[in-house]
N, CA and C atoms as a LAMMPS dump frame, in Angstrom:
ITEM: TIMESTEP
0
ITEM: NUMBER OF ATOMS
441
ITEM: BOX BOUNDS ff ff ff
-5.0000000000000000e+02 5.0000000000000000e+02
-5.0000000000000000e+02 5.0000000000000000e+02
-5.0000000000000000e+02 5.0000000000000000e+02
ITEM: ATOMS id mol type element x y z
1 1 1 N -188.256 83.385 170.804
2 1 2 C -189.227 82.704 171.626
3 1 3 C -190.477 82.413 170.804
4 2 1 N -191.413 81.483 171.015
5 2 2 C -192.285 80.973 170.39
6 2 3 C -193.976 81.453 171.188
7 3 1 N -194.63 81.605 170.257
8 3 2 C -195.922 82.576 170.986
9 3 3 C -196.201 81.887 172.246
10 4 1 N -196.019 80.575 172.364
11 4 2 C -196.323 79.45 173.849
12 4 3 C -195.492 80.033 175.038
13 5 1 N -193.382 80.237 174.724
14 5 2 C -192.842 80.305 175.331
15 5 3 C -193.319 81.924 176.087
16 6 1 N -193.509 82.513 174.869
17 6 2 C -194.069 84.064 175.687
18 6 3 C -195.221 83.924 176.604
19 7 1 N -196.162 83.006 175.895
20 7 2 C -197.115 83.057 176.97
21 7 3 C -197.199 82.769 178.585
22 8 1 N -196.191 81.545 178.161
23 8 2 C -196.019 80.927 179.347
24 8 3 C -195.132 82.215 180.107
25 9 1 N -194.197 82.759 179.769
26 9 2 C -193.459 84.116 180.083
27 9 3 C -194.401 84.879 180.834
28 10 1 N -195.251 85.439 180.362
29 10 2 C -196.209 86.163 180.6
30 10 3 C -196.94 85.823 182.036
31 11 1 N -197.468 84.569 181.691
32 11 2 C -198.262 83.806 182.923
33 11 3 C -197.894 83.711 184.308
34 12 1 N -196.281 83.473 184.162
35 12 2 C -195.259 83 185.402
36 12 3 C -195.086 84.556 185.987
37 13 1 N -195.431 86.011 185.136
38 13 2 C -195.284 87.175 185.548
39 13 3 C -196.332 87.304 186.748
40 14 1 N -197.553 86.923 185.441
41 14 2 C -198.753 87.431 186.756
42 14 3 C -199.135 86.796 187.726
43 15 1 N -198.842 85.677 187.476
44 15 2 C -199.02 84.388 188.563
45 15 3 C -198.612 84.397 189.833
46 16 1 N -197.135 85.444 189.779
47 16 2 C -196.506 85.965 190.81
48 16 3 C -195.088 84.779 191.335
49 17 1 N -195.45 83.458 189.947
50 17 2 C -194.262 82.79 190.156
51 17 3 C -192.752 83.099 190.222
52 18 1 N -192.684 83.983 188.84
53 18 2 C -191.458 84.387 188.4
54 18 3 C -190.875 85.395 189.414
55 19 1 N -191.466 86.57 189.853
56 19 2 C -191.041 87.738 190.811
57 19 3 C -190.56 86.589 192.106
58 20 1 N -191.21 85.527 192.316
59 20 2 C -190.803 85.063 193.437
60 20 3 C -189.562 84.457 193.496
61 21 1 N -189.406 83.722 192.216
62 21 2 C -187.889 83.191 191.61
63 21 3 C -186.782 83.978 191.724
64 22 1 N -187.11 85.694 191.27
65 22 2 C -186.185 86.359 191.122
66 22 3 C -186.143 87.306 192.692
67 23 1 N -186.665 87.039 193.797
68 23 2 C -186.642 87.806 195.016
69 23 3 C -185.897 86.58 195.545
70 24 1 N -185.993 85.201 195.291
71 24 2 C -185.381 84.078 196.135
72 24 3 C -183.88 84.438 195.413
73 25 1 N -183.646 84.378 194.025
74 25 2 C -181.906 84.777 193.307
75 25 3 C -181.38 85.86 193.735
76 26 1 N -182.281 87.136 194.141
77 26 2 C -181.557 87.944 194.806
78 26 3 C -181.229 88.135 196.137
79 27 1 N -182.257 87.123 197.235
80 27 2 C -181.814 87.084 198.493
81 27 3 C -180.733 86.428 198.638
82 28 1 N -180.521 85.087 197.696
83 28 2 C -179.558 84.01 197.874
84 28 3 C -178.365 84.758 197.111
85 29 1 N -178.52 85.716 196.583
86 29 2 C -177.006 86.16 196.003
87 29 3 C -176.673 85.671 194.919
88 30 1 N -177.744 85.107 194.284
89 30 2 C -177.307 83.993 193.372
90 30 3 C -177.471 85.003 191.575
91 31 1 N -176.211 85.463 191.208
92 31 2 C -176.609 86.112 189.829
93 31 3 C -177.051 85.615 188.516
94 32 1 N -177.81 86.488 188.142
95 32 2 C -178.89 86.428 186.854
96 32 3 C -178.406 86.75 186.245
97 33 1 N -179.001 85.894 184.491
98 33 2 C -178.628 86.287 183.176
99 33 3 C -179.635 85.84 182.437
100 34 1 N -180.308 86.065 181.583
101 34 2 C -181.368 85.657 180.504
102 34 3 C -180.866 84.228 179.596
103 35 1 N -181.679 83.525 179.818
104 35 2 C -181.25 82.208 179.467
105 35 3 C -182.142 81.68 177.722
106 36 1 N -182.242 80.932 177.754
107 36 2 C -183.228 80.194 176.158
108 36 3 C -184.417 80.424 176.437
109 37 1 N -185.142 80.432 176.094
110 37 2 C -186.92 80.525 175.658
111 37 3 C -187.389 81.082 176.809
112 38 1 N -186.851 82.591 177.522
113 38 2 C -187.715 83.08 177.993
114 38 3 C -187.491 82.689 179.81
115 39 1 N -186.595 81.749 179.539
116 39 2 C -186.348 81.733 181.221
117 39 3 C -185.038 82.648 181.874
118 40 1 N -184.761 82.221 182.928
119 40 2 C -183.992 83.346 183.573
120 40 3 C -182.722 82.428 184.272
121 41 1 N -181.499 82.101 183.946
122 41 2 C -180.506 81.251 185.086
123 41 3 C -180.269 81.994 185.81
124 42 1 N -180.164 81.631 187.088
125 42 2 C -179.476 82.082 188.173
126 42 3 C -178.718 81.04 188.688
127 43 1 N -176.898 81.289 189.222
128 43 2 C -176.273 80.888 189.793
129 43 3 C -175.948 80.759 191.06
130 44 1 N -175.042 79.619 190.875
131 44 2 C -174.1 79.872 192.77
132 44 3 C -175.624 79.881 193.53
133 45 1 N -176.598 79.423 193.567
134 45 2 C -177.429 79.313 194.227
135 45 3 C -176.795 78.374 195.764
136 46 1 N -176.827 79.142 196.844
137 46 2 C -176.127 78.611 198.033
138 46 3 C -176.891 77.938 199.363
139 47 1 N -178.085 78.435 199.478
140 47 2 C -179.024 78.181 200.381
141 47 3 C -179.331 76.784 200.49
142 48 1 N -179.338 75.752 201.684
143 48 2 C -179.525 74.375 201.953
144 48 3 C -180.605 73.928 201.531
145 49 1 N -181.581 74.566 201.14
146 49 2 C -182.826 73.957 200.761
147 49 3 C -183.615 74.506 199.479
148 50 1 N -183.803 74.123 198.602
149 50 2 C -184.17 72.961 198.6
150 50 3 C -182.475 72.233 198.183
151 51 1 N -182.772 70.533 198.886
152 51 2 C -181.489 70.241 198.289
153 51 3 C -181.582 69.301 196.826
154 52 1 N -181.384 70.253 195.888
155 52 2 C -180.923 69.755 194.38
156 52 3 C -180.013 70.711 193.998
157 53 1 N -179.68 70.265 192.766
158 53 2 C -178.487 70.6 191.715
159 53 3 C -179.135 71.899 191.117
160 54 1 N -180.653 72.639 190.719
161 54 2 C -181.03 73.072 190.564
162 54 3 C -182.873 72.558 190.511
163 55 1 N -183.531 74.076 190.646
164 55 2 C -184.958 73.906 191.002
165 55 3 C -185.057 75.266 190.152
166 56 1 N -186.646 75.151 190.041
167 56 2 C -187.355 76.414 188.827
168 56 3 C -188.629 76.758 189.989
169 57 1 N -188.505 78.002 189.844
170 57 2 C -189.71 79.437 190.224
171 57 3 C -190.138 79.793 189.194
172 58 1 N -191.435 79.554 188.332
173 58 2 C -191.877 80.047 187.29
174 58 3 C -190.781 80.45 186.353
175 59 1 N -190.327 81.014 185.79
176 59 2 C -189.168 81.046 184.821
177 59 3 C -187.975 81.236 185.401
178 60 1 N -187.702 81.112 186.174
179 60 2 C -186.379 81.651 187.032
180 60 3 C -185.731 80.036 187.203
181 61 1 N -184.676 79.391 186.561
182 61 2 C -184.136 78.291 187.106
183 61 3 C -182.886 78.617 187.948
184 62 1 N -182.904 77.963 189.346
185 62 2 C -181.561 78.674 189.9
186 62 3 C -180.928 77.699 190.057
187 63 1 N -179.478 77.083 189.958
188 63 2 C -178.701 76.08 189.873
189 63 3 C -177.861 76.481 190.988
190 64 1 N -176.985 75.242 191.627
191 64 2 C -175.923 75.454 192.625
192 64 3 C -174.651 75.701 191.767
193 65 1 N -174.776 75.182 190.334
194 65 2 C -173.486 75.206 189.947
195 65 3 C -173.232 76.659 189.821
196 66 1 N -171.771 76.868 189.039
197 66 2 C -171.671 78.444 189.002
198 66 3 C -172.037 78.593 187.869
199 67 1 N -171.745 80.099 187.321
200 67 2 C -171.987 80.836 185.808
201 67 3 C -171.681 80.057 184.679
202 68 1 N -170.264 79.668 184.844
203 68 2 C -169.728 79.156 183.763
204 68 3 C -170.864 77.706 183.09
205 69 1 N -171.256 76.853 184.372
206 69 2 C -171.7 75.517 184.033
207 69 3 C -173.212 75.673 184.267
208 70 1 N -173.929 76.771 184.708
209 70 2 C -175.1 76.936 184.967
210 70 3 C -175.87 77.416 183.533
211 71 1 N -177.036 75.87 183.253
212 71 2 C -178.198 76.299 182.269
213 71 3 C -177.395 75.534 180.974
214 72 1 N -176.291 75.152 180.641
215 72 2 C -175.481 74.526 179.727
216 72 3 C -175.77 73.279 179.973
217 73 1 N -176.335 72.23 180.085
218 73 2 C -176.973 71.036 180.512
219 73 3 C -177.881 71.225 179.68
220 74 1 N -178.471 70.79 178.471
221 74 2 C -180.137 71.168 177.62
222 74 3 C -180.703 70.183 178.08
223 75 1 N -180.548 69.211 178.554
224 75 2 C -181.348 67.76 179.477
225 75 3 C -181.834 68.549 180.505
226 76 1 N -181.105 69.094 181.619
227 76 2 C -181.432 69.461 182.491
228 76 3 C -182.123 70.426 182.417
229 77 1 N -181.729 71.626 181.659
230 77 2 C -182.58 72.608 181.497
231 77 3 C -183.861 72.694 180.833
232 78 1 N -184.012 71.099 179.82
233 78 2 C -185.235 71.35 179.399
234 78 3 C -186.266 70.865 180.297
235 79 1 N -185.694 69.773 181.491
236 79 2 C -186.788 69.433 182.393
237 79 3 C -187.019 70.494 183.638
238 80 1 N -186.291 71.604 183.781
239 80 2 C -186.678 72.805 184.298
240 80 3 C -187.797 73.621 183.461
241 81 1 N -187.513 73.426 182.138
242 81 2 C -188.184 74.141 181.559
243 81 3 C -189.726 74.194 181.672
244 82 1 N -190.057 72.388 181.598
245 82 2 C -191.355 71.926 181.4
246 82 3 C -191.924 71.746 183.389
247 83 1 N -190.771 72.285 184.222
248 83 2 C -191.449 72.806 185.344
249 83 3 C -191.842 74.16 185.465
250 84 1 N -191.286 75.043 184.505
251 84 2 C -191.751 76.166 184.355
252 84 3 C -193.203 76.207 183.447
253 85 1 N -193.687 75.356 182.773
254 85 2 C -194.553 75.302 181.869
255 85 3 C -195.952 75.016 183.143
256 86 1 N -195.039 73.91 184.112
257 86 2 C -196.014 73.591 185.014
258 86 3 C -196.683 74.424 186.05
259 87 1 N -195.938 75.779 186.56
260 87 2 C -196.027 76.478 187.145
261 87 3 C -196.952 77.633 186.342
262 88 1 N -196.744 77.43 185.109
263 88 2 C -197.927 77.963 183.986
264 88 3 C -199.326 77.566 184.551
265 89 1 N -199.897 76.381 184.02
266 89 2 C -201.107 75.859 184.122
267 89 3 C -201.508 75.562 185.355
268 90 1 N -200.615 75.623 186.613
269 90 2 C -201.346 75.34 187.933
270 90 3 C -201.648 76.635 188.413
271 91 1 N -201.077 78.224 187.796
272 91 2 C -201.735 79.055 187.996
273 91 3 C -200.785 79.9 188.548
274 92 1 N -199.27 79.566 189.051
275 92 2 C -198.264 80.103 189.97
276 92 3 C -197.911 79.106 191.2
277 93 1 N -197.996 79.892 192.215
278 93 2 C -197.64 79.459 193.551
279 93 3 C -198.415 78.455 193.56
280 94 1 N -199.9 77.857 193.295
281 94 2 C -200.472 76.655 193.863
282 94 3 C -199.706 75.782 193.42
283 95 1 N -199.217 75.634 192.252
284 95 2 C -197.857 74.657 192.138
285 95 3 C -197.064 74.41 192.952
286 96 1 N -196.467 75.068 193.857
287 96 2 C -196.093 74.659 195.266
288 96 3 C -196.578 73.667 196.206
289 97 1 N -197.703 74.255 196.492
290 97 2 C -198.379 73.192 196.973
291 97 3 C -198.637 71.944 196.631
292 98 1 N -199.255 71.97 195.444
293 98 2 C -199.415 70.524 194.814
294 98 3 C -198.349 69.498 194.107
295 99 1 N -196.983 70.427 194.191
296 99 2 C -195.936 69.752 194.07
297 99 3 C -195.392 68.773 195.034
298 100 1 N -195.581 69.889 196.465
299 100 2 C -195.509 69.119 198.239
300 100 3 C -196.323 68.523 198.03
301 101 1 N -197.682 68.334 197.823
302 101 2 C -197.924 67.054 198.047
303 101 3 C -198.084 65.921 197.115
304 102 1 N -197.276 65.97 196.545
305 102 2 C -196.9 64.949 195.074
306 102 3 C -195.637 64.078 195.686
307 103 1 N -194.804 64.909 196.125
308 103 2 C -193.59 64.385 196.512
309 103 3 C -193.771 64.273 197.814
310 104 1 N -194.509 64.325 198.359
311 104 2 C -195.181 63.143 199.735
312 104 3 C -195.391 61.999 199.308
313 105 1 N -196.534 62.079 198.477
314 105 2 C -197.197 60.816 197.891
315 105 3 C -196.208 60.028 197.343
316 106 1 N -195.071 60.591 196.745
317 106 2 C -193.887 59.832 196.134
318 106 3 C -192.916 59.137 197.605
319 107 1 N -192.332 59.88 198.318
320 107 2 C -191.954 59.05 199.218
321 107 3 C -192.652 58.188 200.289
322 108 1 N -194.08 58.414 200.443
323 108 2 C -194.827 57.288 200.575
324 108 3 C -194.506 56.057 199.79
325 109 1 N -194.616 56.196 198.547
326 109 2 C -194.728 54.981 197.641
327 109 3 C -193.601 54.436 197.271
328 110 1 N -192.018 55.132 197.193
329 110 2 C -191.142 54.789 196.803
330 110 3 C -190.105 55.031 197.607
331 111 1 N -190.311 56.163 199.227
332 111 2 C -188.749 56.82 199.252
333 111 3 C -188.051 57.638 198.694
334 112 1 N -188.716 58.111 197.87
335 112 2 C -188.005 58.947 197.093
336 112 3 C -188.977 60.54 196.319
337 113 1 N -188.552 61.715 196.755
338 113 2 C -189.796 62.805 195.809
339 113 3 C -190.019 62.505 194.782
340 114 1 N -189.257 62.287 193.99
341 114 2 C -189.489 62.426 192.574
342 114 3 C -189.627 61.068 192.045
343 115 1 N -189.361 59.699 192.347
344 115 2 C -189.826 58.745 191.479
345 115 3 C -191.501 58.296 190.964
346 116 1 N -192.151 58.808 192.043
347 116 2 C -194.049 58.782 191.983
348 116 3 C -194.523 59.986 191.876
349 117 1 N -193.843 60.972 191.811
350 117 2 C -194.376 62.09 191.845
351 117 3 C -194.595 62.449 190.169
352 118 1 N -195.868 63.119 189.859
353 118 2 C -196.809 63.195 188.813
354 118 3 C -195.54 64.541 187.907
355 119 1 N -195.676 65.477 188.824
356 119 2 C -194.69 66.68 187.873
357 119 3 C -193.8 66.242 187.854
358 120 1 N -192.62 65.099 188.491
359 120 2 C -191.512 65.022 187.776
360 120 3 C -191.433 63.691 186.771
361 121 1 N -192.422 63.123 186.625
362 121 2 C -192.454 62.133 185.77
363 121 3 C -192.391 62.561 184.481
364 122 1 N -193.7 63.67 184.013
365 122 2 C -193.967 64.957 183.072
366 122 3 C -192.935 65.433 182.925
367 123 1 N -191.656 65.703 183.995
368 123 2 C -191.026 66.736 183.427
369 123 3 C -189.71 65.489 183.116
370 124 1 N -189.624 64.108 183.11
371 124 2 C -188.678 63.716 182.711
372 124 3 C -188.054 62.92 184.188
373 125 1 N -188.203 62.013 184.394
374 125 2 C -187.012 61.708 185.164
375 125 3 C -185.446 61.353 185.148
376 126 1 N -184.92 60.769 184.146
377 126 2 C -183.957 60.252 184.013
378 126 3 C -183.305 62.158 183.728
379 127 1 N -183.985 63.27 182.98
380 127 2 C -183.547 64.244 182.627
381 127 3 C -183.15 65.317 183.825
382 128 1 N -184.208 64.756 185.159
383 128 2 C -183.995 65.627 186.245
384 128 3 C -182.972 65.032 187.531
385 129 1 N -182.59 63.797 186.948
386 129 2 C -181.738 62.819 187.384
387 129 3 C -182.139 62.089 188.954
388 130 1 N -183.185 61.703 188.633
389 130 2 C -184.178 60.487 189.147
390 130 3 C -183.716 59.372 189.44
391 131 1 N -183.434 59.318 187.922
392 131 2 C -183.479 57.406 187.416
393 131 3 C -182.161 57.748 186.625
394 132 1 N -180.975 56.627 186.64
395 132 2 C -179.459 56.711 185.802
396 132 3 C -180.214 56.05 184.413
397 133 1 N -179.138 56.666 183.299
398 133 2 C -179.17 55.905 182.393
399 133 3 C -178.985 54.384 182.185
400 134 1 N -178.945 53.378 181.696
401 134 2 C -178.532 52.076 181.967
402 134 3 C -177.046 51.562 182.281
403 135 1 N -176.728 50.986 183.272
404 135 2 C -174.969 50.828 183.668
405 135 3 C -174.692 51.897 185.021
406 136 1 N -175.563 52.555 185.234
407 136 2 C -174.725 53.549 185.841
408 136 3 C -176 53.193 187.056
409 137 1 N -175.28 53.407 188.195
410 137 2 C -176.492 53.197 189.275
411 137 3 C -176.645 54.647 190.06
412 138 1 N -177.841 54.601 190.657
413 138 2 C -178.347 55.884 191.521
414 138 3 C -178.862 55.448 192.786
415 139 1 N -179.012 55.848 194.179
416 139 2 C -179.76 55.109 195.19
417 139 3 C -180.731 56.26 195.324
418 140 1 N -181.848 55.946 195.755
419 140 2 C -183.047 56.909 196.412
420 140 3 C -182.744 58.066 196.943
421 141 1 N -183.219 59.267 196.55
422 141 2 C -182.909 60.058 197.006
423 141 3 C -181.626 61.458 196.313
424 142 1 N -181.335 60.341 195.589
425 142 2 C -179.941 61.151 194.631
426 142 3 C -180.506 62.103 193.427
427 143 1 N -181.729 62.368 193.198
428 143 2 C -182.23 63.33 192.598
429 143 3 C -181.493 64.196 192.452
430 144 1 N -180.916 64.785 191.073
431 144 2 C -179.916 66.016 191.129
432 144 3 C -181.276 67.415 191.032
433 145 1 N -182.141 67.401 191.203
434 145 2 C -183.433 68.616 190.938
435 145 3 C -184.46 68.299 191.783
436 146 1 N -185.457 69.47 192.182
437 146 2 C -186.328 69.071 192.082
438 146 3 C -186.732 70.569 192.411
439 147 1 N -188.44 70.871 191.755
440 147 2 C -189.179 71.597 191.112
441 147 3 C -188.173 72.621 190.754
């Protein structure tokens, strides 16, 4: 890990982001393993909401897929990552908040959370699967992530 990735490690501790990541993986049943730079996968994530492919709690990314295919995506996981970075600098949990209302402001403007929304632009759209690569189409709403 890199003195940033620790820090950010560190931050998501006291922030009270990360404990929250890992009380949501253990209510949902969803098992943990130590992942790249300091984050945490959790699987089989089962719970209806939020609905994506996977979402990040301060270092904790929990995916629907299972063990085998969960966190093996480096696209995907790196735009989890840089939501974990985000959950850094907004301090923890107020990232919550200001995420909801980002992805208001986004389906105001577009229909969609994540196409106007400020943290997932930062964290990549086409990477959090927003926007398709070219040839391949997506309709509103098909976001495979979000926070």
């Amino acid at each position: 890990m890199t003195p940033v990735q620790r820090l950010r490690q560190i931050a998501n501790v006291v922030n009270l982001s990360t404990p929250l990541g890992l009380v949501i993986a253990v209510a949902s049943k969803s098992p943990r393993r130590p992942g790249p730079r300091g984050l945490i996968i959790a699987s089989d994530y089962g719970w209806k909401l939020p609905k994506a492919g996977a979402f990040t709690m301060g270092n904790v990314v929990l995916y629907r897929a299972g063990r085998d295919v969960a966190g093996r995506n480096e696209v995907l996981l790196g735009h989890e990552e840089r939501h974990s970075t985000q959950y850094a600098y907004c301090l923890g949990l107020p990232f919550l908040v200001f995420y909801g209302a980002a992805a208001c402001w986004s389906v105001l403007r577009t229909g969609n959370p994540g196409l106007a929304n400020i943290f997932e632009r930062q964290a990549g759209l086409e990477a959090g699967g927003y926007i398709s690569p070219p040839g391949q189409h997506r309709h509103a709403g098909e976001g495979i992530e979000a926070a």
